[in-house]
N, CA, C and O atoms as a GROMACS GRO file, in nm:
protein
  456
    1UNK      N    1   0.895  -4.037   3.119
    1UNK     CA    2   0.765  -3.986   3.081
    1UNK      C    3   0.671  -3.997   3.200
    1UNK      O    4   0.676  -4.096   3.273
    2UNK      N    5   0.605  -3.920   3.215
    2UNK     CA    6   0.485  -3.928   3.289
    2UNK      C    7   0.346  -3.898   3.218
    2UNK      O    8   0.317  -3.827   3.121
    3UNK      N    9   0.286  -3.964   3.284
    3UNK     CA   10   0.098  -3.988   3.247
    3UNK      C   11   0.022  -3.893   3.300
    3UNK      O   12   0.080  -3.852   3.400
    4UNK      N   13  -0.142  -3.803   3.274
    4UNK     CA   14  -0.169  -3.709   3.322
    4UNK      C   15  -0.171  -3.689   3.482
    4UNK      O   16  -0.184  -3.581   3.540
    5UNK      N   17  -0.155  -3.812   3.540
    5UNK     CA   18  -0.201  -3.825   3.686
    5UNK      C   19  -0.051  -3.816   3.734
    5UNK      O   20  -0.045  -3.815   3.857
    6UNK      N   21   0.045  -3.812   3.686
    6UNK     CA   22   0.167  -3.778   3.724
    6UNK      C   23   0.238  -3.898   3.738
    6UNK      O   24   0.360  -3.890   3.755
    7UNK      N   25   0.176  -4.026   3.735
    7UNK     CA   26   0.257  -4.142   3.746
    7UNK      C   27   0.381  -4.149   3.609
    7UNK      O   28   0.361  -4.112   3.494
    8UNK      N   29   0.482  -4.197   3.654
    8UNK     CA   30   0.573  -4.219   3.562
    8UNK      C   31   0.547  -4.348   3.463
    8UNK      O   32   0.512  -4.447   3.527
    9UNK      N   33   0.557  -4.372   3.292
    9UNK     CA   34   0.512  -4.449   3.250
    9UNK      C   35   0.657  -4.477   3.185
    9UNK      O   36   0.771  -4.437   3.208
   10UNK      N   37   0.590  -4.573   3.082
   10UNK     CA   38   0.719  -4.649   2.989
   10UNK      C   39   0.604  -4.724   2.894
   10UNK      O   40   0.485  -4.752   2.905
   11UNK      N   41   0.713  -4.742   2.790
   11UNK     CA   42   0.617  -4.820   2.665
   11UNK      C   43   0.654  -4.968   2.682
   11UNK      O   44   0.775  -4.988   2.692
   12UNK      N   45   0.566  -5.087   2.689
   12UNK     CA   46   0.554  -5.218   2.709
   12UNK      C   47   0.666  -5.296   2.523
   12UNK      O   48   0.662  -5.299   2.400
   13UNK      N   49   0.725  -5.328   2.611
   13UNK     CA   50   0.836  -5.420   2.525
   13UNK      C   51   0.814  -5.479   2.431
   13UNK      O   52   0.883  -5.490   2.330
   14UNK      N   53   0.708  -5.524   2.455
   14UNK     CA   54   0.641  -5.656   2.324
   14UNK      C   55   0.524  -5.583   2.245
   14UNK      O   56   0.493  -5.612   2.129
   15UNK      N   57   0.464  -5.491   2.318
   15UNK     CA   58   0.316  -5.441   2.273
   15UNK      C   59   0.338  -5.237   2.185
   15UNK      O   60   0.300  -5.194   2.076
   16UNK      N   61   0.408  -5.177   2.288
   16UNK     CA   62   0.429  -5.063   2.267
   16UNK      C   63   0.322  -4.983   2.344
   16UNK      O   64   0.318  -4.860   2.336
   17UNK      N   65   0.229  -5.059   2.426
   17UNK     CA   66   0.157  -4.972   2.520
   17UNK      C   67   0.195  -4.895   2.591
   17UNK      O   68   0.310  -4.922   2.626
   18UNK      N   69   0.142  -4.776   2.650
   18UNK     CA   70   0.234  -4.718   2.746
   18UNK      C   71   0.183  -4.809   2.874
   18UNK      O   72   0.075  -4.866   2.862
   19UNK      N   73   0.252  -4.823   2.988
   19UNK     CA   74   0.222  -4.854   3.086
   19UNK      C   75   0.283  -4.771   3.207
   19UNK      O   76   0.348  -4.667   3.197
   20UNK      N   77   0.249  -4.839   3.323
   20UNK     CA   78   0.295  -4.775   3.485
   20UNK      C   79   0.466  -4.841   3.463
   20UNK      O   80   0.496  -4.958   3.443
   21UNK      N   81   0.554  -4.725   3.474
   21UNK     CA   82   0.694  -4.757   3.489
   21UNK      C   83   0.740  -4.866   3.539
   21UNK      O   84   0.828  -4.941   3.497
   22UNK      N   85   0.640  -4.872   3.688
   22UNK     CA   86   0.705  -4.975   3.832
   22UNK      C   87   0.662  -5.108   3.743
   22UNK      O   88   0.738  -5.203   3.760
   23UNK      N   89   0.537  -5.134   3.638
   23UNK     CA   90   0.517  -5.251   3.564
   23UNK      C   91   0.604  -5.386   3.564
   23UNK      O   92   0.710  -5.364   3.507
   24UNK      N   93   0.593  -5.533   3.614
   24UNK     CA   94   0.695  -5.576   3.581
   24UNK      C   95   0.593  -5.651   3.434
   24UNK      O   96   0.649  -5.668   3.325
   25UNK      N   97   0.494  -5.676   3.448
   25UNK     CA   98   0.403  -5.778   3.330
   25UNK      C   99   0.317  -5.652   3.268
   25UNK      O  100   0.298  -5.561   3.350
   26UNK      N  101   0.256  -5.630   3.123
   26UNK     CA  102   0.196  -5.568   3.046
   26UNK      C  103   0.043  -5.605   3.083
   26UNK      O  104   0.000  -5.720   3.068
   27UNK      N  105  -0.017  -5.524   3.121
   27UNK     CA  106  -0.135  -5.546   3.154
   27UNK      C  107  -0.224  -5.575   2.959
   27UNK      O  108  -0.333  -5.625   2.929
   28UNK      N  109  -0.186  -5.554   2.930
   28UNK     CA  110  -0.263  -5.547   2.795
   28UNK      C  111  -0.234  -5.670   2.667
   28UNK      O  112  -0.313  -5.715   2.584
   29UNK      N  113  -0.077  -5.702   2.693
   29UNK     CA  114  -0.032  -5.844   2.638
   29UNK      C  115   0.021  -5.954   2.695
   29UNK      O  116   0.048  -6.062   2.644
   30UNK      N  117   0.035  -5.904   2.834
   30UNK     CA  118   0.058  -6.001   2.939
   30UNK      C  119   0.214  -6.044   2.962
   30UNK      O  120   0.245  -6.148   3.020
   31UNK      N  121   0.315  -5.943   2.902
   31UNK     CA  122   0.438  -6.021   2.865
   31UNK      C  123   0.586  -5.895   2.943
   31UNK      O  124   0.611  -5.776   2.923
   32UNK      N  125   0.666  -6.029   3.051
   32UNK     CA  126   0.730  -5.920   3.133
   32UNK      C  127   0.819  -5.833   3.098
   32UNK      O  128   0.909  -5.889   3.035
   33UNK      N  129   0.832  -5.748   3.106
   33UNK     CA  130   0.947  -5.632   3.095
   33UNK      C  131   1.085  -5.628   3.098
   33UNK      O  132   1.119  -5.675   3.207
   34UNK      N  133   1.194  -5.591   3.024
   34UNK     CA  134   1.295  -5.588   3.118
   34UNK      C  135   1.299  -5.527   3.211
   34UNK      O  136   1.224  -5.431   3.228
   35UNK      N  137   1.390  -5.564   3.300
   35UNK     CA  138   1.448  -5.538   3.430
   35UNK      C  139   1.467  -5.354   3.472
   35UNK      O  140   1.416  -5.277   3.552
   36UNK      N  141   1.598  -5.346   3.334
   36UNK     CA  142   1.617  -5.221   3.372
   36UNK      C  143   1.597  -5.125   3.178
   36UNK      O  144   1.633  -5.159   3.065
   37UNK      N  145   1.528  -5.010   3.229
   37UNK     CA  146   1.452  -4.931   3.116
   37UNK      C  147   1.522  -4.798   3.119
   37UNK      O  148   1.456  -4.705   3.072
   38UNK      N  149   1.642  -4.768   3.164
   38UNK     CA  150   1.690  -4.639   3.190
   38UNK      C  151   1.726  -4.570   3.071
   38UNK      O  152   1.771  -4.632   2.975
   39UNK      N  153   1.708  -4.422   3.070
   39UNK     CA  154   1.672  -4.340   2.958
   39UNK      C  155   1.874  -4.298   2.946
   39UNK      O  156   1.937  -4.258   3.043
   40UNK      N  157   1.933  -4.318   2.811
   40UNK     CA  158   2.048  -4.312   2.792
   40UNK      C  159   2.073  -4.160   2.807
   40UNK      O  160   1.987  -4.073   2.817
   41UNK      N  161   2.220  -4.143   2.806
   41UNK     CA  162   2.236  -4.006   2.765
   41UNK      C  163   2.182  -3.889   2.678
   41UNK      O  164   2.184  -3.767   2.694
   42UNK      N  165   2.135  -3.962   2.586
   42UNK     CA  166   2.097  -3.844   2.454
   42UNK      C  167   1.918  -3.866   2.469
   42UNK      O  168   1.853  -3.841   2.367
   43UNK      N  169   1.838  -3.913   2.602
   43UNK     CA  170   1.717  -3.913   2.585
   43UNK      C  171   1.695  -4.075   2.567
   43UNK      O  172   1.774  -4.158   2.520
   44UNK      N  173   1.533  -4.095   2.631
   44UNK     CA  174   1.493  -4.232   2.651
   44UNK      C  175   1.503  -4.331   2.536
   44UNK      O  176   1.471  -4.284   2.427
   45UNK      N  177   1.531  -4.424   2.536
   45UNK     CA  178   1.551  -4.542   2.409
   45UNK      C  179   1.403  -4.589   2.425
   45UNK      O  180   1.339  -4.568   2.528
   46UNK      N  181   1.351  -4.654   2.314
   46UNK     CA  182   1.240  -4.742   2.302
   46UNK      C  183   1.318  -4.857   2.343
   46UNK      O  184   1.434  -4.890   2.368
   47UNK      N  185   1.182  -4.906   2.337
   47UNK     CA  186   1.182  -5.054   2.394
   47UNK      C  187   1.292  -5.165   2.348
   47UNK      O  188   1.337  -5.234   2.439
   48UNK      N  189   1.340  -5.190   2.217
   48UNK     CA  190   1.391  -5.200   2.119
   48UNK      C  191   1.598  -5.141   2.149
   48UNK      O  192   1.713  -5.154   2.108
   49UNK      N  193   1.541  -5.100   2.213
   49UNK     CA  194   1.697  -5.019   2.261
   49UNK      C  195   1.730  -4.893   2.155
   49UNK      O  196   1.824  -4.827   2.196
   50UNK      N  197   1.676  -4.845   2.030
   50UNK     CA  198   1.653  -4.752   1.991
   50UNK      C  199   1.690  -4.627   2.005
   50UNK      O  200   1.616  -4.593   2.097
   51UNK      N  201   1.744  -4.549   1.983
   51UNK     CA  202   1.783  -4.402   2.049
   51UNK      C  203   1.701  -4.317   1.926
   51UNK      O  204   1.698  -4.364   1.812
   52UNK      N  205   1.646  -4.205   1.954
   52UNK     CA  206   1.563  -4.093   1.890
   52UNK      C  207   1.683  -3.995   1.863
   52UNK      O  208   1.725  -3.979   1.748
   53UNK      N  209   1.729  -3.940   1.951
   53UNK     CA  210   1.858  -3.823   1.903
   53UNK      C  211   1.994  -3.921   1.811
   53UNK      O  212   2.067  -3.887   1.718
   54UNK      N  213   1.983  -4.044   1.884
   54UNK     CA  214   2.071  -4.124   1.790
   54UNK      C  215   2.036  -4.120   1.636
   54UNK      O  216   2.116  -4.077   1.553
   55UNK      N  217   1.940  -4.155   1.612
   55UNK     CA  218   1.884  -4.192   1.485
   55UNK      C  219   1.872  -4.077   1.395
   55UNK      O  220   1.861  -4.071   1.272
   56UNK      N  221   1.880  -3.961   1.512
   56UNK     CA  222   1.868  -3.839   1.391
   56UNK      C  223   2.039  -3.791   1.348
   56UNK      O  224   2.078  -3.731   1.248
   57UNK      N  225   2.110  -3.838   1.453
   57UNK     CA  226   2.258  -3.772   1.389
   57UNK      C  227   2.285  -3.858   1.291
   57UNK      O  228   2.323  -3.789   1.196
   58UNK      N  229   2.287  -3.977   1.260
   58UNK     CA  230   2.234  -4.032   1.222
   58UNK      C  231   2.219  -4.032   1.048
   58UNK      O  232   2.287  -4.053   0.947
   59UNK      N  233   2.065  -3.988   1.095
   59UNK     CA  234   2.027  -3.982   0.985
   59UNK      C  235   2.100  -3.819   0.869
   59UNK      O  236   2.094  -3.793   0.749
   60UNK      N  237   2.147  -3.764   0.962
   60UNK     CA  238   2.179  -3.579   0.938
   60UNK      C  239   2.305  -3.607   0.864
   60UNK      O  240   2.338  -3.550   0.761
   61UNK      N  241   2.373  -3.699   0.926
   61UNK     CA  242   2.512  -3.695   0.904
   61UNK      C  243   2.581  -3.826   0.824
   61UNK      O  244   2.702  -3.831   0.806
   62UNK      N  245   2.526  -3.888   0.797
   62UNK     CA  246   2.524  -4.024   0.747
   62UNK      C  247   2.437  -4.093   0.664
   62UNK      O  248   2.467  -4.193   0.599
   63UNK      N  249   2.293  -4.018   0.668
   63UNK     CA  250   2.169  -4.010   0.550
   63UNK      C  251   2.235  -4.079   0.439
   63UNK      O  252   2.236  -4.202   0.431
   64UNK      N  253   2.308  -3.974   0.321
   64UNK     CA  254   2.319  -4.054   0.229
   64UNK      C  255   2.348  -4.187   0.198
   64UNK      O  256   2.305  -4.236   0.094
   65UNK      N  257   2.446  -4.277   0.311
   65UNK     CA  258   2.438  -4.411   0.270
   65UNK      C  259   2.372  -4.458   0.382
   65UNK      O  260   2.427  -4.550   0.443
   66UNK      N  261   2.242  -4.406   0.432
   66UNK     CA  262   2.136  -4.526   0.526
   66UNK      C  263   2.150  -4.571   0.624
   66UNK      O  264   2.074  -4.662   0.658
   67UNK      N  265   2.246  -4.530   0.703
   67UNK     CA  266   2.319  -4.601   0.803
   67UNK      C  267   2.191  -4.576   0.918
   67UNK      O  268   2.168  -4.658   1.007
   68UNK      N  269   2.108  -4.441   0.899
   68UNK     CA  270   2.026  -4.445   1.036
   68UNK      C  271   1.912  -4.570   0.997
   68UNK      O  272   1.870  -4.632   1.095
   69UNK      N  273   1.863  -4.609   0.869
   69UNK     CA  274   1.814  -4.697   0.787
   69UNK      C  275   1.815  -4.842   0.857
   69UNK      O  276   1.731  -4.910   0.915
   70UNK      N  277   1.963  -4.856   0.819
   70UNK     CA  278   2.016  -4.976   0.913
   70UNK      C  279   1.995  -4.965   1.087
   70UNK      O  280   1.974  -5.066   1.153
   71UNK      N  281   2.004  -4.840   1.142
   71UNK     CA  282   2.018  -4.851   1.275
   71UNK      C  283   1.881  -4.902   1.326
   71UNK      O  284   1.859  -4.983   1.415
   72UNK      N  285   1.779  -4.822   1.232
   72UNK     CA  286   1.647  -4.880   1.270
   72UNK      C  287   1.575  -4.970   1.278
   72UNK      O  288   1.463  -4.984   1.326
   73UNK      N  289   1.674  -5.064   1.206
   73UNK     CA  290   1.627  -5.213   1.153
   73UNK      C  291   1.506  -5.268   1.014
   73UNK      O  292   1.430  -5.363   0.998
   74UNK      N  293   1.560  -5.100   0.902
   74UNK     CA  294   1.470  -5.102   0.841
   74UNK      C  295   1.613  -5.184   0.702
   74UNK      O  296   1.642  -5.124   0.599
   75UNK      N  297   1.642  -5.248   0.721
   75UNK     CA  298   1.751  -5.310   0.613
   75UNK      C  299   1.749  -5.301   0.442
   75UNK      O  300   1.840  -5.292   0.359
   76UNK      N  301   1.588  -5.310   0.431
   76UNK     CA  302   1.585  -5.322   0.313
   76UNK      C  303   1.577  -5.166   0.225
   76UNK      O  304   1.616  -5.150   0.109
   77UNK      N  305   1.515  -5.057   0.319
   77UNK     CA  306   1.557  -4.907   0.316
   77UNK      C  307   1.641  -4.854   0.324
   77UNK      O  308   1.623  -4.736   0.295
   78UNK      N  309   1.795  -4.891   0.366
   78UNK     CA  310   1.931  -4.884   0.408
   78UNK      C  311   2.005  -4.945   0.245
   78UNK      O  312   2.095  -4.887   0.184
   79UNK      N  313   1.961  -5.028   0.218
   79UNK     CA  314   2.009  -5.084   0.090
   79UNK      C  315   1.988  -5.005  -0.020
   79UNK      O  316   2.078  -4.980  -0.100
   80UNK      N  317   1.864  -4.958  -0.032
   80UNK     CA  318   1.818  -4.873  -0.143
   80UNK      C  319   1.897  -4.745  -0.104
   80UNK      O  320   1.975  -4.693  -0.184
   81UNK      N  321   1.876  -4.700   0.011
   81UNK     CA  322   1.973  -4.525   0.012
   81UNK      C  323   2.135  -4.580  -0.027
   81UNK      O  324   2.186  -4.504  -0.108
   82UNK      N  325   2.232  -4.703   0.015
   82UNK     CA  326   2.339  -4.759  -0.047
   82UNK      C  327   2.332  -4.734  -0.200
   82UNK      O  328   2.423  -4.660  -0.235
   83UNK      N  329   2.274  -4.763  -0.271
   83UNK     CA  330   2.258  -4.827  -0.404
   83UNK      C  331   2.242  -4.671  -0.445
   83UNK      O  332   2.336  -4.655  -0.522
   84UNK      N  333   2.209  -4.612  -0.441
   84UNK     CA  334   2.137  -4.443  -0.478
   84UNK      C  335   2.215  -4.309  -0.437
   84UNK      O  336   2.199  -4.189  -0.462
   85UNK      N  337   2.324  -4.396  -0.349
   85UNK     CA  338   2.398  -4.274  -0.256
   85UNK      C  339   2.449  -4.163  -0.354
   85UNK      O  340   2.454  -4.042  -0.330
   86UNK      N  341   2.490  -4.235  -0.485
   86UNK     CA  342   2.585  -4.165  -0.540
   86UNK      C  343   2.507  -4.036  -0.637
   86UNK      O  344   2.560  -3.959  -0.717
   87UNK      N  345   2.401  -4.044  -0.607
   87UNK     CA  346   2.302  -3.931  -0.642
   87UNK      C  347   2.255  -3.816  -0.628
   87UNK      O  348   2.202  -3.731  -0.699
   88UNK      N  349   2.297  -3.836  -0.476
   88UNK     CA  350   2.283  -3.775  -0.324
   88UNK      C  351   2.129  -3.739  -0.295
   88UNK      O  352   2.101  -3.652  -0.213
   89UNK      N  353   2.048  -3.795  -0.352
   89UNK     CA  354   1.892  -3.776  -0.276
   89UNK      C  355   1.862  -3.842  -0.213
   89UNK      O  356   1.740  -3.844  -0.202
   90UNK      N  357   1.937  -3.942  -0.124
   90UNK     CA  358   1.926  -3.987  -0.019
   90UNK      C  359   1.978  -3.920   0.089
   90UNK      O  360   1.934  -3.944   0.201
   91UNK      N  361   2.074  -3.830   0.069
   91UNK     CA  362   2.095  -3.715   0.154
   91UNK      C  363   2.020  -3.667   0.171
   91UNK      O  364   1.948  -3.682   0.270
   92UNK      N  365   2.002  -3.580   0.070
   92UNK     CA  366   1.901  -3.467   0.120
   92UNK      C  367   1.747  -3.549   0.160
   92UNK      O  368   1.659  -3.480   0.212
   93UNK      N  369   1.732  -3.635   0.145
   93UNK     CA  370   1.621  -3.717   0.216
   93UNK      C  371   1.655  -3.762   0.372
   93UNK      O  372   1.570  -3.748   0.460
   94UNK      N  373   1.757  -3.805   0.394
   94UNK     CA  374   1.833  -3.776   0.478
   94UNK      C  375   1.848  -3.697   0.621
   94UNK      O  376   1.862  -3.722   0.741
   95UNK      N  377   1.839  -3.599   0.540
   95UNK     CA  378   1.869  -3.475   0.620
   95UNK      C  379   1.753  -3.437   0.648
   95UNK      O  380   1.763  -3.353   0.737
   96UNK      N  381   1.633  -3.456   0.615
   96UNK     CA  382   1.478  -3.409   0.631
   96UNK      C  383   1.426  -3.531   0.721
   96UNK      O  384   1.304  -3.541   0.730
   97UNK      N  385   1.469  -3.582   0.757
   97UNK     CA  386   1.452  -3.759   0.821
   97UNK      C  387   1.509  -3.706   0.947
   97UNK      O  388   1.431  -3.682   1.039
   98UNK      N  389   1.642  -3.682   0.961
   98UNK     CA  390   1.679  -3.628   1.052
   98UNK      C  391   1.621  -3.487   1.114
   98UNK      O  392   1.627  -3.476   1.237
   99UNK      N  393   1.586  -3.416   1.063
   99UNK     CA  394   1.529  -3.301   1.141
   99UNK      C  395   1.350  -3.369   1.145
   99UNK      O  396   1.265  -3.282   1.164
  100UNK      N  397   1.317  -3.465   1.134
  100UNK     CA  398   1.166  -3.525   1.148
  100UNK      C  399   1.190  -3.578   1.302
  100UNK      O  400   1.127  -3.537   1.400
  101UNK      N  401   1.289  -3.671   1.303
  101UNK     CA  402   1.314  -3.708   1.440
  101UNK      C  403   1.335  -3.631   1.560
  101UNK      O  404   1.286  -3.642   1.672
  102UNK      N  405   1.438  -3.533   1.503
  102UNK     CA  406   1.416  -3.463   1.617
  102UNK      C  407   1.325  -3.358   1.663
  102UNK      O  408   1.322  -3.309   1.776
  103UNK      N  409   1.256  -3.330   1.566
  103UNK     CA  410   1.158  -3.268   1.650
  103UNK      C  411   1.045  -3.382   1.726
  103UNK      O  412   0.981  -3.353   1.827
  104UNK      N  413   1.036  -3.510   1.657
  104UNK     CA  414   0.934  -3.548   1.731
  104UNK      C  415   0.946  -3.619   1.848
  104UNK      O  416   1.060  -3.655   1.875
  105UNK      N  417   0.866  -3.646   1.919
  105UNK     CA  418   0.845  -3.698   2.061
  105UNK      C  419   0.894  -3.784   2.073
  105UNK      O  420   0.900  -3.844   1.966
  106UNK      N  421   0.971  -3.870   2.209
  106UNK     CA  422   1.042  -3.972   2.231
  106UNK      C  423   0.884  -4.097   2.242
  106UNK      O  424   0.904  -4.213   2.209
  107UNK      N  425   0.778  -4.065   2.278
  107UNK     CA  426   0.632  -4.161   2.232
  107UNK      C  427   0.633  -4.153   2.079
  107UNK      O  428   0.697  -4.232   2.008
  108UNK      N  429   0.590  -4.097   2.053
  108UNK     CA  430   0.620  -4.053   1.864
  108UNK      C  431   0.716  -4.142   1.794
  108UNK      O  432   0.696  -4.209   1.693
  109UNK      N  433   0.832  -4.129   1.873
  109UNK     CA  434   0.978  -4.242   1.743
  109UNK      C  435   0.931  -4.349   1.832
  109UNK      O  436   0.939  -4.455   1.770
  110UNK      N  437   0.871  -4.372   1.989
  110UNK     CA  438   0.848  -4.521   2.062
  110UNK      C  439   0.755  -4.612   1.979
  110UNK      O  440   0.767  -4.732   1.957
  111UNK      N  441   0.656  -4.519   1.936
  111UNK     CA  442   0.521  -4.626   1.897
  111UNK      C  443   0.632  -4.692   1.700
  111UNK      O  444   0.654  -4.802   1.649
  112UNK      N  445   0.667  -4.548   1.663
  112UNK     CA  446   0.664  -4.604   1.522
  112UNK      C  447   0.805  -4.700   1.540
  112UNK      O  448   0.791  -4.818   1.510
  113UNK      N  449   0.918  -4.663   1.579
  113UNK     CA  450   1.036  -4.783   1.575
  113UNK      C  451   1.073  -4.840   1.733
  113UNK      O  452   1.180  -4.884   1.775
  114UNK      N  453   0.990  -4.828   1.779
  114UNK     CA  454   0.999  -4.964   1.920
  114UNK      C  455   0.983  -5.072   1.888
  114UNK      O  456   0.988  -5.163   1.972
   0.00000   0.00000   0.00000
């Protein structure tokens, strides 16, 4: 990502601020960074290690029993789509979860599951 001035940024580990990439300490919570922040194959991870295109196959293809649920570390939302699977409106909830992610911004899935 880059910032309007063209500097390259990244979202702060502990806080979710954006900050200056080269950052090693959060100017805003004071707390250091990891080392290395490199953006995976399928697009940048949050802070969290997180994947955005992850979370949507994810969610597209695996929705009905929660598994993107679980990936997110939302456990107790993963349980309920388990328990309900056999209904299948956790699919098709699912599947609308998954096309949410991917359209939205890799800041967008940073702030809400970093």
């Amino acid at each position: 990502m880059q910032s309007a001035t063209g500097v390259p940024t990244k979202f702060c580990f502990a806080c979710g601020n954006e900050i200056d990439s080269r950052a090693e300490i959060c100017p805003k919570c004071g707390v250091r960074q990891p080392v290395s922040t490199i953006a995976g194959p399928f697009g940048a991870n949050t802070p969290s290690g997180k994947n955005r295109i992850g979370a949507a196959l994810f969610a597209i293809f695996l929705g009905g029993l929660g598994i993107h649920k679980f990936y997110l570390g939302r456990v107790g939302w993963g349980i309920l789509y388990l328990v309900f699977c056999w209904t299948f409106i956790p699919s098709l909830v699912g599947l609308i979860e998954g096309i949410i992610y991917l359209v939205s911004s890799d800041a967008d899935f940073a702030k809400k599951y970093g």
